[in-house]
Each structure stands twice: as structure tokens, then as C-alpha cells.
Backbone as a chain_set.jsonl record, in Angstrom:
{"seq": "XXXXXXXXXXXXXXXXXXXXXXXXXXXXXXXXXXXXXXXXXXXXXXXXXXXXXXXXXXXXXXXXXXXXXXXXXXXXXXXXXXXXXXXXXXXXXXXXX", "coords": {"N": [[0.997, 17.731, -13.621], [-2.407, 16.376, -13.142], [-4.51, 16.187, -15.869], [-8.003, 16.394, -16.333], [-9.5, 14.634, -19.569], [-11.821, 14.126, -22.218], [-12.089, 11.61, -24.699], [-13.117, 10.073, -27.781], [-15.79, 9.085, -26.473], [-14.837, 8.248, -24.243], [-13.606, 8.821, -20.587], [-10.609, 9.52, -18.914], [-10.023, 8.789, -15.977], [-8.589, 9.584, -12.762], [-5.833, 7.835, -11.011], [-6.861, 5.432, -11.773], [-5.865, 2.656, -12.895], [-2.621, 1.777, -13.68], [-1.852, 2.163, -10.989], [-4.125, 1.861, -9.36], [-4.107, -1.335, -9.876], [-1.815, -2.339, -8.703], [-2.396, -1.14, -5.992], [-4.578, -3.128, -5.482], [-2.995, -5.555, -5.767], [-1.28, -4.696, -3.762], [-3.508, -4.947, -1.776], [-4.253, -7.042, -1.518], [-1.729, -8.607, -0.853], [-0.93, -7.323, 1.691], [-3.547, -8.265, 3.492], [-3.153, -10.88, 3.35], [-0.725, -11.032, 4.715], [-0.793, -9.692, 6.921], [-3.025, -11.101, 8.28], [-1.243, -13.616, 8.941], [0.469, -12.338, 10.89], [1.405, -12.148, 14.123], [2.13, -10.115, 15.746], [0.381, -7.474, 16.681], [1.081, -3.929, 16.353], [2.436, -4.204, 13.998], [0.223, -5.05, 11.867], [-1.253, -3.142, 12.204], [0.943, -1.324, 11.14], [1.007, -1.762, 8.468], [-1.623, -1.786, 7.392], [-2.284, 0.909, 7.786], [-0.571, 2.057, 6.193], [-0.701, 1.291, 4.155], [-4.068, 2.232, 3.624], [-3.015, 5.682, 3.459], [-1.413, 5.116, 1.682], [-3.372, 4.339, -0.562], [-5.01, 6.629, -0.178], [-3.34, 8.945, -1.096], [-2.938, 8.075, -3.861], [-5.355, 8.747, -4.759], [-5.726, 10.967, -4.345], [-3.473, 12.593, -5.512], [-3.847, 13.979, -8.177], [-4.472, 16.173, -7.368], [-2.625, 18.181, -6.004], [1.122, 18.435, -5.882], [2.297, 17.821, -3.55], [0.734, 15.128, -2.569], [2.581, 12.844, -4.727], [4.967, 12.816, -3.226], [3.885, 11.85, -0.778], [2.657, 9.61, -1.502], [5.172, 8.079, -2.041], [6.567, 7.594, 0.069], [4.575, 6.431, 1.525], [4.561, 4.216, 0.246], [7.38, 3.114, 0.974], [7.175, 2.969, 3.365], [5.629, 0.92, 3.585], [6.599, -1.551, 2.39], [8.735, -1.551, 4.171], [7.151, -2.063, 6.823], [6.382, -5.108, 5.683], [8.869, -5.897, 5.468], [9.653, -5.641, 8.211], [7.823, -7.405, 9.441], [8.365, -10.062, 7.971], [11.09, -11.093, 9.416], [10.353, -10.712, 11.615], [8.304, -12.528, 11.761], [9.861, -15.208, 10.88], [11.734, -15.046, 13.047], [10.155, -16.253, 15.216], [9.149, -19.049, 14.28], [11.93, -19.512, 14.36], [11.667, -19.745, 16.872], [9.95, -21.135, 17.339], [9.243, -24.818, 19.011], [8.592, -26.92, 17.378]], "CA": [[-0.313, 17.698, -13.001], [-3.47, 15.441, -14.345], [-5.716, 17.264, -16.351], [-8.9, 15.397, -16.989], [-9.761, 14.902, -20.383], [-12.569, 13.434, -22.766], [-12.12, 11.564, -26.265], [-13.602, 8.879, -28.121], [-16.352, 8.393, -25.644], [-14.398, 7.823, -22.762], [-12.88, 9.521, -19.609], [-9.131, 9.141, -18.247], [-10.3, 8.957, -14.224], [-7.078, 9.908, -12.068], [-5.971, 6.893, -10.044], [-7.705, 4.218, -12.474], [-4.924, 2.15, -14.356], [-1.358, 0.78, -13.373], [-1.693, 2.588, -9.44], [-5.273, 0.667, -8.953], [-3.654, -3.009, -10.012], [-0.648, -2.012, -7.605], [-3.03, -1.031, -4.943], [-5.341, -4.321, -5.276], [-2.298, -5.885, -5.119], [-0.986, -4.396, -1.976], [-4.406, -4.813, -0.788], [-4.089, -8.589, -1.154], [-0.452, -8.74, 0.489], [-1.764, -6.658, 3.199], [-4.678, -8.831, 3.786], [-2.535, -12.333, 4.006], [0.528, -10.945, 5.874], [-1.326, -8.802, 8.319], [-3.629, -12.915, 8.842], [-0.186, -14.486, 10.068], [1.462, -12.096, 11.57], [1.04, -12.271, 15.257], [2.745, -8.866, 16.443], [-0.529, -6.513, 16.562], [1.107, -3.25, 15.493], [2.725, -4.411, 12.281], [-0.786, -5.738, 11.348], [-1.644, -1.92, 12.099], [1.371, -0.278, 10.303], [0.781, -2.297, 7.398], [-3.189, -1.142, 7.057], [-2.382, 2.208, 7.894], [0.634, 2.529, 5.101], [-1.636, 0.768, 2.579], [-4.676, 3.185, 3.446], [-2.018, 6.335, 2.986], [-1.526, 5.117, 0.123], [-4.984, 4.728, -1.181], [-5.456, 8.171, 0.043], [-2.453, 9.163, -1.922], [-3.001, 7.261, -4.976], [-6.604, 9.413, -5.332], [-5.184, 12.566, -4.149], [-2.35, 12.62, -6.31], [-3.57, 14.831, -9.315], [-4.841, 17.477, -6.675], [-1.633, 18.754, -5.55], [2.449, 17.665, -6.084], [2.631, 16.693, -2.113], [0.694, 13.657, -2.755], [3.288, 12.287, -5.1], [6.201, 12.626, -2.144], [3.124, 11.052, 0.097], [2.802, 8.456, -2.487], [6.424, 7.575, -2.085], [6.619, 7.934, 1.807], [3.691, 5.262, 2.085], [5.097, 2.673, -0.088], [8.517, 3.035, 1.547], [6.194, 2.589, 5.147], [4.543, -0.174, 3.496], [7.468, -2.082, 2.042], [9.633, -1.952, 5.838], [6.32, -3.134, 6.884], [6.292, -6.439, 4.971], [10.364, -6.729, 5.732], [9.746, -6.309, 9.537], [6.826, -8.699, 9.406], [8.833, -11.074, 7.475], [11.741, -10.607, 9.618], [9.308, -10.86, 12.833], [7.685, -14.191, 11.542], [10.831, -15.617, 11.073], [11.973, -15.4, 14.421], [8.851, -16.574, 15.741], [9.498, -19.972, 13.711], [12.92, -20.344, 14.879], [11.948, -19.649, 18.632], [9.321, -22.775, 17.745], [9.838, -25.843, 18.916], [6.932, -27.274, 16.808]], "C": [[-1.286, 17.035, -13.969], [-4.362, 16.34, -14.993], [-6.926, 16.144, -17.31], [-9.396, 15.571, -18.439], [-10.673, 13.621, -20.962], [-12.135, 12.721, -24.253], [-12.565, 10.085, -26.583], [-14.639, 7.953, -27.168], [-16.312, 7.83, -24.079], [-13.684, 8.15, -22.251], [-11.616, 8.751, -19.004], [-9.523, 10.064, -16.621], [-8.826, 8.945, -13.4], [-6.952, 8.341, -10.651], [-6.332, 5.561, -10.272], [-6.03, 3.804, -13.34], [-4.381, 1.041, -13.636], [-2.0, 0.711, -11.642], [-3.132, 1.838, -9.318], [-4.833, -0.72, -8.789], [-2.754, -2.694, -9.006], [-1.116, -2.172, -6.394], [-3.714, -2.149, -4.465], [-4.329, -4.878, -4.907], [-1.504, -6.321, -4.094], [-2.085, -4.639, -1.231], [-4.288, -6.23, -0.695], [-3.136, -9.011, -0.648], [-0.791, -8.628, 1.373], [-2.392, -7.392, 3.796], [-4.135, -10.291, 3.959], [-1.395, -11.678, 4.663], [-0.063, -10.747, 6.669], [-2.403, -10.595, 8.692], [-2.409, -13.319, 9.666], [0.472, -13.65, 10.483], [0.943, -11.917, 13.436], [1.588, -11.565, 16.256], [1.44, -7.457, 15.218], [-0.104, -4.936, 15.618], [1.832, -3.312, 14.211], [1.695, -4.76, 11.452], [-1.165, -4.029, 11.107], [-0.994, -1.051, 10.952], [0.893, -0.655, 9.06], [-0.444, -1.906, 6.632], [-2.758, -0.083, 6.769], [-1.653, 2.887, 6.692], [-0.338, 2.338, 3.755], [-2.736, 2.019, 2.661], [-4.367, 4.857, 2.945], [-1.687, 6.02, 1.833], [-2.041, 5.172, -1.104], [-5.028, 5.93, -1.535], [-4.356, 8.877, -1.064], [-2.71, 9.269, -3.767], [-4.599, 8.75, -6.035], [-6.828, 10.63, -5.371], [-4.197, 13.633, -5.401], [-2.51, 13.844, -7.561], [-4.062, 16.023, -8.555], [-3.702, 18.323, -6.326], [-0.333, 17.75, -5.869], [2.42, 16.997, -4.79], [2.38, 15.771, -2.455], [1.499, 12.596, -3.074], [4.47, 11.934, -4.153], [5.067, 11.445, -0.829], [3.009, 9.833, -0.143], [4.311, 7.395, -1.589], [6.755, 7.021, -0.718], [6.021, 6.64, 2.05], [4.119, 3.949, 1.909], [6.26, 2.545, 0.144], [7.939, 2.039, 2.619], [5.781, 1.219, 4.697], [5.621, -1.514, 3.307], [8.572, -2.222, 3.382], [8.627, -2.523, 6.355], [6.629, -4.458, 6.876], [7.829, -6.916, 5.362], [10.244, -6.759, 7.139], [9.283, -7.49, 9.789], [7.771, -10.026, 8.906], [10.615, -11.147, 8.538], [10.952, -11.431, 12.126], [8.727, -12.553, 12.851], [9.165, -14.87, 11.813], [11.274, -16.086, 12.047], [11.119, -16.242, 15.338], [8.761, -18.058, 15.663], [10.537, -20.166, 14.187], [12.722, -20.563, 16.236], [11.016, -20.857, 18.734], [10.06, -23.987, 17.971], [8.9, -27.174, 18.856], [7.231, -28.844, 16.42]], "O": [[-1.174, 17.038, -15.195], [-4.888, 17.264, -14.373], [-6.827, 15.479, -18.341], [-9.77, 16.721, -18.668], [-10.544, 12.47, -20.546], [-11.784, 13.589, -25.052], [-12.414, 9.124, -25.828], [-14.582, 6.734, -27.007], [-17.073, 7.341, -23.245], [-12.613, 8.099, -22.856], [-11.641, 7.565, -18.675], [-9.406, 11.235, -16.26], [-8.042, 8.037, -13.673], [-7.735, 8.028, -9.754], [-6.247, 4.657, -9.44], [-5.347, 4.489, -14.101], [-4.876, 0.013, -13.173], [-2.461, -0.295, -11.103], [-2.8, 0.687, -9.035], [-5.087, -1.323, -7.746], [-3.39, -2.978, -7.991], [-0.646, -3.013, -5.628], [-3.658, -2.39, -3.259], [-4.266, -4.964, -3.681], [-1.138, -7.406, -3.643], [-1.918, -4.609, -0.011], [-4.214, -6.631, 0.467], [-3.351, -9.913, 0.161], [-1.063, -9.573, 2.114], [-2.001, -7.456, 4.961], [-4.746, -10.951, 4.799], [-1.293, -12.37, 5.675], [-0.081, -11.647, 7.509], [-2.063, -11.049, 9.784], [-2.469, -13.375, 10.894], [1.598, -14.132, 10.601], [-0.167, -11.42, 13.626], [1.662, -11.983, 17.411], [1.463, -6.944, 14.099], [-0.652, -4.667, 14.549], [1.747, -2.375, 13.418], [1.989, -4.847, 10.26], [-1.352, -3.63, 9.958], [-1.593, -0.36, 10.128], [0.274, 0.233, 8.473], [-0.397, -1.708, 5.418], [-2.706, 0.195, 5.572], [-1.973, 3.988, 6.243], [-0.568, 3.025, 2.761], [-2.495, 2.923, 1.862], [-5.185, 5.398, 2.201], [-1.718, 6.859, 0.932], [-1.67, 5.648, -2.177], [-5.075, 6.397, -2.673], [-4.941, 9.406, -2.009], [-2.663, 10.203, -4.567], [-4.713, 9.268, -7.145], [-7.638, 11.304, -6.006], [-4.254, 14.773, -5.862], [-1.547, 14.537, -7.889], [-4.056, 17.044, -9.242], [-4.029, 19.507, -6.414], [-0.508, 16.55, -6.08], [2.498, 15.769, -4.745], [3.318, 15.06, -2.814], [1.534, 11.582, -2.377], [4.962, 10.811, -4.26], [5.527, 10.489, -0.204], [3.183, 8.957, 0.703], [4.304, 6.409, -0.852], [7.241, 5.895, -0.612], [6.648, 5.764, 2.646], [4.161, 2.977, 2.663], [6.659, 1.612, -0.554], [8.112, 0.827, 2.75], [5.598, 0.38, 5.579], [5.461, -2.471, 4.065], [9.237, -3.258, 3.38], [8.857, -3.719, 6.534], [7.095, -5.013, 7.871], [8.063, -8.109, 5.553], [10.656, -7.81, 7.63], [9.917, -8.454, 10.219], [7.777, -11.004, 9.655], [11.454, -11.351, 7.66], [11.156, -12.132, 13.117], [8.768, -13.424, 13.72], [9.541, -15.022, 12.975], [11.349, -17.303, 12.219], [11.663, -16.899, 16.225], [8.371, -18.617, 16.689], [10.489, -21.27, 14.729], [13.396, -21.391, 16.848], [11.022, -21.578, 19.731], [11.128, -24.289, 17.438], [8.581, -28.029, 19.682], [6.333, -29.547, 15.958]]}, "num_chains": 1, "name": "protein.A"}
């Protein structure tokens, strides 16, 4: 469990570090896949997994669930991105551009 602590002037905030860059990250995947993909609820799961994850990410030193929630989301989020990619795909071969 996190236990907030002070030294040398400056606070260790729960959620601030690696899991922030991860999250920006995912928030910038998120934000160009979910643009081309052109099957509505994968644009949805994809938000919704990423937000869950957010939520997760900030939750996390409040209780152990989070951490299994954690895990859960970026599973959700990661089939996401393989349907989508998977979905596009097809979409491209069925062109006849």
C-alpha cells in the first residue's frame, strides 16, 4: 500500500511517475486509433478502458482492488487496439480503392 511521504522538500503524489507517462501515452494511442477507426463501439471500448484506467491508476493506493482493476483495464484496452487493428484491416482489404 502507498503511504504518502515528505523529504527534501518534496512530495511522492500517488499516480505521478512511470503510470502518468503510460497513461499520456495510452491517451495518445487512444486518441489516433479511436480518429480512424470507423466501427463506433471500439472507438467507445477503447475510451472507456483508457478512462478505467485513469480511474484506476489514481485509485490505486486507496485500496488492493484497484491494482486487479488496473490490470483488467489494460487487458480491455490492449484487445481494444488488436480488434481495431484487426477491424481496420479488413476494412482495407474489402477496399477497392
Amino acid at each position: 500500500m502507498y503511504v504518502d511521504h515528505h523529504h527534501d522538500g518534496h512530495t511522492h503524489i500517488p499516480g505521478v511517475g512511470i503510470d502518468s507517462f503510460f497513461l499520456g501515452l495510452g491517451t495518445v494511442a487512444v486518441y489516433f486509433s479511436s480518429k480512424h477507426t470507423s466501427v463506433a463501439w471500439i472507438r467507445y471500448l477503447m475510451w472507456a478502458s483508457l478512462g478505467l484506467l485513469a480511474f484506476a491508476i489514481f485509485m490505486e493506493s486507496t485500496s488492493e482492488i484497484f491494482a486487479y482493476v488496473l490490470y483488467a483495464a489494460s487487458f480491455l484496452l490492449v484487445i481494444a487496439h488488436v480488434i481495431n487493428l484487426r477491424k481496420g484491416q479488413k476494412v482495407q482489404e474489402d477496399c477497392s480503392c
